[in-house]
MILO-109255 format. One record per residue: x, y, z of N, C-alpha, C, O in turn; residue in three letters. Coordinates in steps of 0.05 Angstrom, whole numbers, padded with zeros to 5 digits, always signed. Example, Ala and Ser with C-alpha at 12.3 -4.5 7.8 and 13.67 -1.06 7.14 Angstrom:
<sites>
+00264-00114+00156+00246-00090+00156+00264-00066+00156+00285-00066+00169ALA
+00257-00045+00142+00273-00021+00143+00258+00001+00157+00268+00023+00161SER
</sites>
This chain:
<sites>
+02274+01637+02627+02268+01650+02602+02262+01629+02581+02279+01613+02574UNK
+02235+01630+02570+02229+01615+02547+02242+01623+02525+02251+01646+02523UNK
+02245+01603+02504+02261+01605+02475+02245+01624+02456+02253+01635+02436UNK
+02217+01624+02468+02196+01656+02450+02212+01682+02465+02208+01701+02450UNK
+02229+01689+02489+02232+01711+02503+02262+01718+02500+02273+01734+02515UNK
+02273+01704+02482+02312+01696+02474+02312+01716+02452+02298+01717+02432UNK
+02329+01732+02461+02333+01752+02436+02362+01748+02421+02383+01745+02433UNK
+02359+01749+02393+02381+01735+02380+02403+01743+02384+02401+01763+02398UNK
+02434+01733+02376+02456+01731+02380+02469+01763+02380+02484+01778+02393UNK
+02451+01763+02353+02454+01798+02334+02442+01816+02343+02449+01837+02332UNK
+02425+01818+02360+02411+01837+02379+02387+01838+02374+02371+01853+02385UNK
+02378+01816+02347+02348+01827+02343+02323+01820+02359+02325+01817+02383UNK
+02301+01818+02349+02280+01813+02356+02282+01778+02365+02298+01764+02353UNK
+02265+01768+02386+02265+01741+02397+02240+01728+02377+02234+01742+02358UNK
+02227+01706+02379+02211+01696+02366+02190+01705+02373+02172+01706+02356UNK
+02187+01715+02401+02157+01724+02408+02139+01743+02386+02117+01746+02376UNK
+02179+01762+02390+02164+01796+02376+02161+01790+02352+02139+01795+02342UNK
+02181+01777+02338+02175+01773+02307+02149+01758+02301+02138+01757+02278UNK
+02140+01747+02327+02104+01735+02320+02091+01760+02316+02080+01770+02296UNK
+02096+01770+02343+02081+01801+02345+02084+01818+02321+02063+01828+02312UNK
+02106+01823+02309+02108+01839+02286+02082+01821+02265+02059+01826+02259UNK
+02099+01803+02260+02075+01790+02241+02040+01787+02245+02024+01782+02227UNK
+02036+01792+02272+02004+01803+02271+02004+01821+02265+01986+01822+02248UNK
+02022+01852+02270+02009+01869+02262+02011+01874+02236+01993+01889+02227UNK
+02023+01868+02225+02028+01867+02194+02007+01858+02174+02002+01867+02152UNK
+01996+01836+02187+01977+01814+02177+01942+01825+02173+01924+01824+02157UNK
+01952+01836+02206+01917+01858+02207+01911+01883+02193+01889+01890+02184UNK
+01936+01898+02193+01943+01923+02185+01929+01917+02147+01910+01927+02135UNK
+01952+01896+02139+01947+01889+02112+01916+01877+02105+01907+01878+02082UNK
+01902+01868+02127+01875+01854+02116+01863+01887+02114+01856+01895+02092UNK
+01862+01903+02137+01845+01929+02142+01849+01939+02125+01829+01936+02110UNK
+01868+01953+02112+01882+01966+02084+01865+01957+02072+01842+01967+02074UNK
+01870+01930+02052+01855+01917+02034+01822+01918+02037+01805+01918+02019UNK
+01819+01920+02054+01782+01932+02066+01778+01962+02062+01761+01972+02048UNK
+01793+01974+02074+01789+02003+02067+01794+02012+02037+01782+02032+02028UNK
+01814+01997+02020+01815+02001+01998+01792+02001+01986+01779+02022+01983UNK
+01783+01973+01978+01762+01967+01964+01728+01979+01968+01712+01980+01950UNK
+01722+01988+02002+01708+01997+02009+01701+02025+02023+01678+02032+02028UNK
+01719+02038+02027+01719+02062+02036+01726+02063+02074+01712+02054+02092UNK
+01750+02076+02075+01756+02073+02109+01724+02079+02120+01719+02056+02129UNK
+01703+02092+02125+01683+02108+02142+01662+02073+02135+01643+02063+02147UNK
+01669+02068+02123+01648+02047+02113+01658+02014+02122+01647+01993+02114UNK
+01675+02015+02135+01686+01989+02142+01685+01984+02172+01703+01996+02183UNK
+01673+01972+02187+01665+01986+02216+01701+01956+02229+01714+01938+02217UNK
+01701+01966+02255+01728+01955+02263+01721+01923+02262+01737+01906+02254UNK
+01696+01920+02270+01689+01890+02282+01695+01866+02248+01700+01842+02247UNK
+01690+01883+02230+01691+01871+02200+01725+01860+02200+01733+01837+02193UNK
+01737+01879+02207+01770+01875+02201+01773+01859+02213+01785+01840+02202UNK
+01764+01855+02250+01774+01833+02254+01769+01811+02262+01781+01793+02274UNK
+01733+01813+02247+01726+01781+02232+01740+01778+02212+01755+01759+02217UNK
+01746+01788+02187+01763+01775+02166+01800+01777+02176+01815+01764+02162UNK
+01809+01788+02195+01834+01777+02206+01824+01760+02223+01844+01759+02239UNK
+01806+01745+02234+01803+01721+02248+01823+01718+02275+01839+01701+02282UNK
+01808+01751+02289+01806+01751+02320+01786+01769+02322+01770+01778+02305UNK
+01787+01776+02355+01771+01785+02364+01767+01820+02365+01786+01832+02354UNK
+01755+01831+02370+01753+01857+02377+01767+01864+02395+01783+01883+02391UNK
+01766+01853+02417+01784+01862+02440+01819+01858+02433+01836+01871+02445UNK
+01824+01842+02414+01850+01831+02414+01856+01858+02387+01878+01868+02382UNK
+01846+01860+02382+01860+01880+02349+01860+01912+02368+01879+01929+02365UNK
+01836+01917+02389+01840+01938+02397+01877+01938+02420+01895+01954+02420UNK
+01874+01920+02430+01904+01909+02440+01928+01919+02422+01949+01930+02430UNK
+01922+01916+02400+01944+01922+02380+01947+01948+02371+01966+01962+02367UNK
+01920+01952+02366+01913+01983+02338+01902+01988+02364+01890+01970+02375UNK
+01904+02021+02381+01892+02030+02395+01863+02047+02389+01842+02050+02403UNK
+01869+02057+02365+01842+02070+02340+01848+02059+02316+01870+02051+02308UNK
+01821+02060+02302+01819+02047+02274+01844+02052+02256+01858+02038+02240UNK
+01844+02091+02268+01863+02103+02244+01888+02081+02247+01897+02071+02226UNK
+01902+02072+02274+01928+02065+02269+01935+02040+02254+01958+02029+02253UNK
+01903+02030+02239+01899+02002+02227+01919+02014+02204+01940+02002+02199UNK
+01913+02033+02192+01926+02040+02159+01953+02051+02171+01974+02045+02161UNK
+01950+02066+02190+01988+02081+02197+02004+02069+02211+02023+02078+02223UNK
+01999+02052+02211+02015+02013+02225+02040+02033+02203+02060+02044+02212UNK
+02034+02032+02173+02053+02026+02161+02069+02056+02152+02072+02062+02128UNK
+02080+02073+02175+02091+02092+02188+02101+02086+02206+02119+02101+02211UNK
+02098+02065+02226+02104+02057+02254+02136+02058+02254+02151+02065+02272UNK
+02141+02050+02231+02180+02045+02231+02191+02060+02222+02214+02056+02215UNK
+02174+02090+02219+02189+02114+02200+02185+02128+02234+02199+02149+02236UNK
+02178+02126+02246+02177+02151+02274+02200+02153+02285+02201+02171+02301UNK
+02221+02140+02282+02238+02141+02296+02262+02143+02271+02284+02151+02279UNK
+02260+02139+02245+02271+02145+02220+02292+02168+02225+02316+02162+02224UNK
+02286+02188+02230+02294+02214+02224+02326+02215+02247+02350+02221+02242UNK
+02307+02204+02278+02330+02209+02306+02348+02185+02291+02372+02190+02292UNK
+02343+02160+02279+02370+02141+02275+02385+02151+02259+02406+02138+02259UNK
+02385+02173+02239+02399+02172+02219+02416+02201+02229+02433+02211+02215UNK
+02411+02206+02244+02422+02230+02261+02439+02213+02281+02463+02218+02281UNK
+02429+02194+02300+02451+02180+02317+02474+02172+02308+02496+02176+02318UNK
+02465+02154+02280+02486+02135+02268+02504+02154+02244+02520+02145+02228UNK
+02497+02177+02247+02521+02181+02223+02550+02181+02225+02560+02168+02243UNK
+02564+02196+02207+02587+02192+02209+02595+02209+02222+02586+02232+02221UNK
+02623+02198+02242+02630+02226+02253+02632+02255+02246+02624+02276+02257UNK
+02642+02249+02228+02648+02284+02202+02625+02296+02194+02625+02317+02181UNK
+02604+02284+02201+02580+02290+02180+02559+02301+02200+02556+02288+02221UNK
+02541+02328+02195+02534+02343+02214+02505+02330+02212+02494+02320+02192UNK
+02498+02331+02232+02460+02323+02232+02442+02325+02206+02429+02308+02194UNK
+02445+02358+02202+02422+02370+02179+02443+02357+02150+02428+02358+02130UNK
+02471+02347+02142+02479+02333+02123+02475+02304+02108+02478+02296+02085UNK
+02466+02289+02137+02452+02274+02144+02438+02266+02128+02440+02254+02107UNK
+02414+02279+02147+02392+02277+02141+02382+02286+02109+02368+02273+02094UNK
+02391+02307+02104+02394+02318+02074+02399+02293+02055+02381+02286+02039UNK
+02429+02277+02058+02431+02262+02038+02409+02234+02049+02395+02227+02030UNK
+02405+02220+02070+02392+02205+02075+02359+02213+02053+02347+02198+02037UNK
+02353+02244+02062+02328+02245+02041+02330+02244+02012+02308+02243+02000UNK
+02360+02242+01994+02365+02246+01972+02363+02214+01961+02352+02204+01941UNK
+02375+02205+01979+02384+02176+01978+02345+02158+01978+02342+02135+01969UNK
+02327+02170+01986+02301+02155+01985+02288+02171+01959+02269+02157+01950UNK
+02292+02194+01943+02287+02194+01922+02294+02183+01903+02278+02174+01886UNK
+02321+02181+01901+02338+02160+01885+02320+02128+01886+02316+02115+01865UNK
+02312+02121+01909+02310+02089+01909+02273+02094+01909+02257+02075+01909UNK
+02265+02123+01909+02229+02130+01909+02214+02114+01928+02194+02099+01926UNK
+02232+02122+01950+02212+02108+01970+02187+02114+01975+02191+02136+01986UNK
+02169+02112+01976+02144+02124+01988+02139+02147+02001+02130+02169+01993UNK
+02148+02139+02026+02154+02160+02043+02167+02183+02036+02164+02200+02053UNK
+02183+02191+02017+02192+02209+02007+02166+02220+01984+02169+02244+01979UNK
+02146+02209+01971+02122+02216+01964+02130+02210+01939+02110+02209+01925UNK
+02150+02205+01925+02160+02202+01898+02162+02167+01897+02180+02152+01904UNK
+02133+02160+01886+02127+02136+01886+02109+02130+01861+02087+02129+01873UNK
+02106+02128+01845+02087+02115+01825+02075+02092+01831+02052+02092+01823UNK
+02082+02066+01843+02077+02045+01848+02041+02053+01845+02031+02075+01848UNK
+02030+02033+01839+02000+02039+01833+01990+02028+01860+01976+02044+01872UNK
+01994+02008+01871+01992+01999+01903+01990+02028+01926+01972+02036+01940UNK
+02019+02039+01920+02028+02059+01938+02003+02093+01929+01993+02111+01941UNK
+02003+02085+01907+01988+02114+01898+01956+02111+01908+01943+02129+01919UNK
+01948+02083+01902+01921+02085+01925+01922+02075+01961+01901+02072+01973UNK
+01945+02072+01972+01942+02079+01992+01938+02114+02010+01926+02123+02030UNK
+01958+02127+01982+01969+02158+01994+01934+02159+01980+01924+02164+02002UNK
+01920+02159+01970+01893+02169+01963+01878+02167+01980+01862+02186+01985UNK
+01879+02139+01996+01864+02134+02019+01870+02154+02045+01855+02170+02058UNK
+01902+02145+02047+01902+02168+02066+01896+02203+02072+01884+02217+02089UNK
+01909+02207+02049+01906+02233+02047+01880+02244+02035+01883+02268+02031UNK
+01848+02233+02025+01832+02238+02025+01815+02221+02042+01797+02208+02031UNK
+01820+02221+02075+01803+02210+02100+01821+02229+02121+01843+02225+02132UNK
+01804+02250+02123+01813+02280+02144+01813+02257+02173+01832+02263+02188UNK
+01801+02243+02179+01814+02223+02208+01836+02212+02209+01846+02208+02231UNK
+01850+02205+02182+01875+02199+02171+01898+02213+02183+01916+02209+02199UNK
+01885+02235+02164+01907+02260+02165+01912+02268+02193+01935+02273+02201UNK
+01898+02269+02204+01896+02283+02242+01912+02263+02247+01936+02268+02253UNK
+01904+02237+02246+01927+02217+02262+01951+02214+02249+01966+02198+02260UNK
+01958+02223+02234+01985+02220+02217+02001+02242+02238+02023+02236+02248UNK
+01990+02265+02242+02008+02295+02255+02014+02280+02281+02036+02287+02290UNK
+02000+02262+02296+02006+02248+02317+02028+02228+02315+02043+02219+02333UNK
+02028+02224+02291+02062+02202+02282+02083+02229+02278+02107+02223+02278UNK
+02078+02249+02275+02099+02267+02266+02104+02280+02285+02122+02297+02282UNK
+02092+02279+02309+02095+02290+02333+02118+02276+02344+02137+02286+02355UNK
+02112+02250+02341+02124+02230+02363+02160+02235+02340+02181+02240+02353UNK
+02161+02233+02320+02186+02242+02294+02195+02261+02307+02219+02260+02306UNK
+02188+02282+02321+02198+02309+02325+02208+02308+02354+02229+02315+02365UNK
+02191+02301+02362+02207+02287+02395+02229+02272+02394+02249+02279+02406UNK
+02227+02244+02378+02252+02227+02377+02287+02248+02364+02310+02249+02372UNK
+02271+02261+02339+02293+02274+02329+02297+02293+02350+02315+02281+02363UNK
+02291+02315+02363+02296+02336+02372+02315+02325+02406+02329+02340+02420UNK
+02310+02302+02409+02327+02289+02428+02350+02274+02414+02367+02267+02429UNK
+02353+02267+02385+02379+02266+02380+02390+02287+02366+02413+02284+02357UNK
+02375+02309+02362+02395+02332+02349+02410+02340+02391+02434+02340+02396UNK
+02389+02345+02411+02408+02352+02423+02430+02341+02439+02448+02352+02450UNK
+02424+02308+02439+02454+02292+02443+02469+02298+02426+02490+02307+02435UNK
+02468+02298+02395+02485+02315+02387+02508+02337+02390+02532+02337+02389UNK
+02494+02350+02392+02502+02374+02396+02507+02386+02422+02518+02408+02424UNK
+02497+02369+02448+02488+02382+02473+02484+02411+02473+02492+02428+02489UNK
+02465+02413+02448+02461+02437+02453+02423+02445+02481+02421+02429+02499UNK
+02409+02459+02479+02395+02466+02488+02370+02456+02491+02356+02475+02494UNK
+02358+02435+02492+02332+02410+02490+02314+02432+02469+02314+02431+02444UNK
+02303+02447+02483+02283+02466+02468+02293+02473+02436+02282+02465+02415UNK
+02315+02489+02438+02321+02488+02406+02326+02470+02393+02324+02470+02368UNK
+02335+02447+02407+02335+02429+02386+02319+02420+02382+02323+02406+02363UNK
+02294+02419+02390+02254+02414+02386+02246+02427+02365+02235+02418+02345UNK
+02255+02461+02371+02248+02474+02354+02257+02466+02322+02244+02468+02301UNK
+02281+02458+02327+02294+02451+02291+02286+02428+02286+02283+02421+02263UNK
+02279+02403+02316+02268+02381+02296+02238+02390+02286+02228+02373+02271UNK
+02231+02400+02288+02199+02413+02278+02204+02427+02251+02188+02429+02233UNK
+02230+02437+02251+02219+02453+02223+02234+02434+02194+02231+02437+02170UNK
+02254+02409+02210+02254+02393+02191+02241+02375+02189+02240+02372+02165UNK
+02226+02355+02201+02198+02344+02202+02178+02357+02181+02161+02346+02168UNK
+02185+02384+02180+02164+02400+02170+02171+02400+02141+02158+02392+02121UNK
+02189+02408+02142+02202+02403+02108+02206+02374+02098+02207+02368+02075UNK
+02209+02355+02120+02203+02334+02093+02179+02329+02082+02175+02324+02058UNK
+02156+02330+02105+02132+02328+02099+02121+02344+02076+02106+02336+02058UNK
+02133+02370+02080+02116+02390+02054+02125+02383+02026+02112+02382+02005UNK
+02155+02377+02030+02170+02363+02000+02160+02330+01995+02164+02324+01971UNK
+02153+02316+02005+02136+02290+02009+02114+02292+01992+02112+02281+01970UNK
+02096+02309+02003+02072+02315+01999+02064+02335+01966+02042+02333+01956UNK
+02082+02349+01957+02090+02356+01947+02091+02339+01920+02073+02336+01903UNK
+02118+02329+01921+02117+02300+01904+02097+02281+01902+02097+02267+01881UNK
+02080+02277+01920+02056+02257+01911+02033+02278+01895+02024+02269+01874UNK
+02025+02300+01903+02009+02308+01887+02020+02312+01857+02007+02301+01840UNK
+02041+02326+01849+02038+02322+01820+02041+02293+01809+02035+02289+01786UNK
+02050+02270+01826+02046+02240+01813+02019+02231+01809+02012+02218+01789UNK
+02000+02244+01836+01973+02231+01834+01962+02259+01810+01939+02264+01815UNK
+01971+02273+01793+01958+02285+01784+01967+02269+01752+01959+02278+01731UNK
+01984+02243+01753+01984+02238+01726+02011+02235+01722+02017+02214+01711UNK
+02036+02254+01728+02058+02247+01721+02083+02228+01737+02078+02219+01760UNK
+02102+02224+01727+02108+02192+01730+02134+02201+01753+02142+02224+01751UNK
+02146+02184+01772+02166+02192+01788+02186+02195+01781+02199+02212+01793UNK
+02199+02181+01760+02221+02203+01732+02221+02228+01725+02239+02245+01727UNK
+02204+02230+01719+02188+02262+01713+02196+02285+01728+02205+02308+01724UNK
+02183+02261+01758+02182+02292+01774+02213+02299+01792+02221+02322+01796UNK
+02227+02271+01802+02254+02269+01808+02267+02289+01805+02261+02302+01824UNK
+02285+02304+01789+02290+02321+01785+02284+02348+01788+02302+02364+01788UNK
+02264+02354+01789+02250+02373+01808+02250+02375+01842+02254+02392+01859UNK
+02243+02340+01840+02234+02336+01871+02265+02341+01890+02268+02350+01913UNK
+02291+02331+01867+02318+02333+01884+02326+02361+01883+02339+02372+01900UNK
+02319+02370+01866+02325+02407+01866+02308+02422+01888+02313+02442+01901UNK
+02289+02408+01888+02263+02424+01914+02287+02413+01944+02295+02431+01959UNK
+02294+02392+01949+02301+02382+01974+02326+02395+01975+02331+02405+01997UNK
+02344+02398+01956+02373+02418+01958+02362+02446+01973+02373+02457+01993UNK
+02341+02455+01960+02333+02483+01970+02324+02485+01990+02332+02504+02004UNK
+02308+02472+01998+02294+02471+02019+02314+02464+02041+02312+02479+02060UNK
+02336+02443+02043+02352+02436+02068+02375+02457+02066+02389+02459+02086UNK
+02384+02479+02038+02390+02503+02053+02369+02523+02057+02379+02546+02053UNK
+02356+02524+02060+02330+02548+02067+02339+02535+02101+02347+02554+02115UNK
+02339+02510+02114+02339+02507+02137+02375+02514+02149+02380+02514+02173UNK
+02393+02519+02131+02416+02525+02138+02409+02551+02141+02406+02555+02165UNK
+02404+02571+02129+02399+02603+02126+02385+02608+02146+02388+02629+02158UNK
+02367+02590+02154+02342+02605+02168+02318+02620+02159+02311+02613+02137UNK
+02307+02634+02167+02283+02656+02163+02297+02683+02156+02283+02704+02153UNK
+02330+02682+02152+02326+02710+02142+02311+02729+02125+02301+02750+02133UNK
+02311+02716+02096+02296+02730+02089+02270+02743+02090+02261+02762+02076UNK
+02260+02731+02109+02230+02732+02122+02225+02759+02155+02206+02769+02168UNK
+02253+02761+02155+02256+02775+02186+02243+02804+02184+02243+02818+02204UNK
</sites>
């Protein structure tokens, strides 16, 4: 075993991967910056990775389609949802979880929670969410979110594989709509202060609407 294939003391990544991370980071960030300034449809792949300074064949190696050049930076949210369900606390039920874990990224406006002002972050979500090739490959990251979670709601619980699919789908679903949600009234002008308070009153409701169920709807 070479000293690139030695994984650290602490369990992390060896030198190899942390190279590997840092390509994709590096390409991801040049493509972004290309699609920004120029329009994703208008940036053909071979451009990105002449100005990341490799080859075509080697970026396709990495990014399997263009789209996953910009949703690189989702790659470490797919599995987001099943860790915070593995690692909680004993006492603390899955959907409590995950509830305060989503409260806790409004508070700090992570992105991903869509309550972001950052002017960086507000023209990426522009990019993405106005390039419909985008959007298609994004439901493909939320697919793979709903599989990871729905296999740790049912170690959890040992309850039933299928229902627990079914509930990681409809909370997948609700963060996304409360996400999405929060970025449009930011990209319409107002500030993530503003909307906070709203946005934590929407996520209280919404994660009991998923305690209740569909009754009212039956």
């Amino acid at each position: 075993m070479t000293d690139e294939e030695v994984v650290t003391e602490t369990g992390g990544p060896g030198l190899r991967e942390r190279k590997r991370q840092r390509m994709y980071e590096a390409v991801s960030e040049t493509a972004i910056t290309l699609f920004l300034e120029k329009g994703f449809e208008k940036v053909p792949v071979a451009e990105v990775a002449a100005a990341a300074d490799i080859s075509k064949p080697t970026l396709f190696r990495y990014f399997p389609t263009k789209e996953d050049l910009v949703l690189h930076r989702f790659a470490d949210h797919v599995d987001e949802a099943s860790r915070v369900v593995a690692t909680r606390p004993t006492k603390r039920s899955p959907l409590d979880a995950l509830q305060r874990h989503f409260l806790d990224g409004l508070e700090r406006q992570d992105p991903v929670t869509g309550l972001c002002d950052n002017v960086h972050v507000l023209a990426f979500h522009r990019l993405l969410y106005g390039t419909p090739s985008l959007v298609a490959r994004l439901y493909a990251y939320q697919e793979r979110s709903e599989a990871a979670l729905g296999k740790a709601l049912s170690e959890a619980s040992g309850g039933d594989a299928l229902a627990a699919r079914l509930a990681a789908g409809q909370i997948i679903a609700v963060q996304r709509i409360l996400a999405l949600e929060n970025w449009r009234r930011i990209d319409a002008g107002e500030t993530a202060e503003a909307v906070r308070p709203d946005a934590t009153t929407a996520a209280n409701r919404a994660f009991g609407q998923l305690r209740s169920g569909l009754t009212p709807y039956a």
